[in-house]
C-alpha positions, 0 to 999 in steps of 0.5 A: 509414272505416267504425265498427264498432259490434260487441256480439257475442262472436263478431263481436269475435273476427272483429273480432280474427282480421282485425287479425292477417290485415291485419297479416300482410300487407307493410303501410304505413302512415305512410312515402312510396310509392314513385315508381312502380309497374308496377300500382296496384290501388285496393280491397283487397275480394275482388276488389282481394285476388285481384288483388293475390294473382295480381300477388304471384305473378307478381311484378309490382312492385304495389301496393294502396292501400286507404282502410280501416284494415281493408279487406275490402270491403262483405263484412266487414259480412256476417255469413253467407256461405253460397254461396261454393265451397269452405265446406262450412258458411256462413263469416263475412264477416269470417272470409273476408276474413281467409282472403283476407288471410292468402293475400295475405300468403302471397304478400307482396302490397303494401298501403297504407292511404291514400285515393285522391282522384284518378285522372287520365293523364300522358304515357301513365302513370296518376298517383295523388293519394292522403292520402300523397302521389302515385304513378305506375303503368303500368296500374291495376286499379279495385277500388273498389266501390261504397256503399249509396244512401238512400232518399231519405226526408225526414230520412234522413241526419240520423238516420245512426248514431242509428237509421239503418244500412246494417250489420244485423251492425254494428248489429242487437244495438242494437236487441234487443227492439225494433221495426224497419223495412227498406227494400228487399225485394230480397236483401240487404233480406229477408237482412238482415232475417231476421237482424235478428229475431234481436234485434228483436221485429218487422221490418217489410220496406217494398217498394216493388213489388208484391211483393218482388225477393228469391230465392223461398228468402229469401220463403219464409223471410221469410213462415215468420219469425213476426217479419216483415211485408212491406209492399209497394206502399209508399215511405218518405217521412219519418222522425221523432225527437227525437235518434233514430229513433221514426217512420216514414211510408210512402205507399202508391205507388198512393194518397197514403195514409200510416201512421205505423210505430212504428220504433226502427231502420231498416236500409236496403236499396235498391242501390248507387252505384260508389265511382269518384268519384276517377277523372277520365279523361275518355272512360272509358265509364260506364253511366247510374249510373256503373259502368264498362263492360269487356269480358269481360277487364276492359279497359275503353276506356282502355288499360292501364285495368281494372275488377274487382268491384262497381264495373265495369257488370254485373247480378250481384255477389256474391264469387264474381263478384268473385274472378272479376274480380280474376283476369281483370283482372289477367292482362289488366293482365300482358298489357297490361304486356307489350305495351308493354315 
């Protein structure tokens, strides 16, 4: 389960907005599941959400098992939304979600908060291990998502939640004042890291490459910020502190060189990992970093099995993509349940 550690007064108030969404949904929280259900979608972020908002409508005997008390999605940690259609003006990730939510709830879709531990197949039906128990589902959306990878620096998860975050919305007024670094100089590295010169007083961007992987629009911005540096060519490999983050040592990736920066804070940014190890189906087909392969519906080699959102194998993941995906593996999951009627 995440911790939110928010400081602004406009972050409390989406804090607030999602607690009224997710309790305008049909919720369970403390009795059994049922015995069985028609579909289980595992994740409730946008794709799981538009999954579960075209199941509702259908009215298709489903749930949605979600593991966070306030689910989302990686999405609620964004604190600006600017390219998704429909919004005229950026949208919070937060505010978003909860428009999802409210929808879902419009719509008496089926949530329940519980961890999914385990995702196997028994007598041709897909059996459910979850924190409340076990459930049974015909066909089976993975809506999982996936989690930010490390760095790899010597000392990283030590300094986890005492200097080191993967949130710069959760966790960039911390650091007001201060010096920062950020790891990864793709998108969501020079994003993330221009919001933070909101708070900080310089954020140094180390890009391994040499030149980042971000959208030329977000360079551009990155190098007009008067608080941004970019240090390429250069890999993390140390991070030193007593209780909290005070250093940290980058080596040139073309020399053995090291500098020591002088850091409060680090944000790290340098991919993701599929959230998918509850899943033990054998043969199911995976990619070299186990993100699940599909065909364009969704419909991955097992039957009655679909991927949709950041845990299925594609190049590009944004919400738009994954509202896509919930859409489409659903109406193949509805196909499949009647075909096998």
């Amino acid at each position: 389960m995440y911790v939110f550690n928010f400081c602004e007064k406009q972050t409390i108030t989406y804090f607030k907005e999602m607690l009224m969404s997710v309790q305008s949904i049909k919720t369970d929280r403390t009795s059994e599941l049922e015995h069985e259900y028609e579909l289980a979608i595992i994740g409730a972020g946008p794709a799981g959400l538009t999954a579960a908002i075209y199941a509702a409508r259908t009215r298709i005997n489903h749930v949605i098992l979600e593991k966070n008390t306030i689910p989302g999605g990686q999405i609620v940690h964004t604190e600006i939304v600017e390219n998704y259609p429909g919004f005229e003006e950026p949208v919070g990730g937060f505010d978003l979600m909860a428009k999802f939510h409210k929808q879902a709830g419009n719509f008496n879709a089926n949530i329940v908060i519980t961890n999914v531990s385990n995702l196997s197949m028994e007598k041709r039906k897909f059996k459910i291990t979850t924190d409340s128990g076990e459930t049974y589902a015909r066909a089976v959306i993975i809506a999982s998502g996936a989690q930010p990878r490390l760095s790899g620096a010597k000392n990283e998860t030590k300094f986890i939640g005492k200097g080191i975050s993967f949130c710069a919305t959760c966790d960039g007024a911390f650091f007001r004042g201060k010096d920062i670094a950020v790891i990864g100089g793709g998108d969501a590295g020079i994003e993330e890291g221009i919001f933070l010169t909101r708070f900080a007083n310089k954020v140094t961007v180390i890009e391994m490459m040499d030149s980042p992987g971000a959208a030329e629009i977000l360079q551009e911005r990155a190098r007009e910020n008067p608080k941004m540096e970019i240090m390429t060519a250069h890999v993390p490999v140390e991070i030193i502190g007593d209780n909290v983050v005070q250093q940290l040592i980058v080596k040139g990736r073309n020399n053995d060189s090291k500098q020591a920066i002088d850091v409060s804070g680090i944000f790290v940014y340098v991919g993701i990992k599929p959230n998918t190890d509850f899943i033990a189906i054998e043969d199911l087909t995976e990619d070299k970093d186990r993100f699940i392969v599909t065909d364009a519906e969704m419909r991955t080699n097992i039957p009655g099995l679909f991927v949709a959102g950041d845990a299925r194998a594609k190049t590009f993941r944004q919400v738009s993509t994954a509202v896509g995906d919930g859409a489409t593996a659903e109406h193949s999951a509805e196909k499949y349940l009647e075909s096998i009627v």
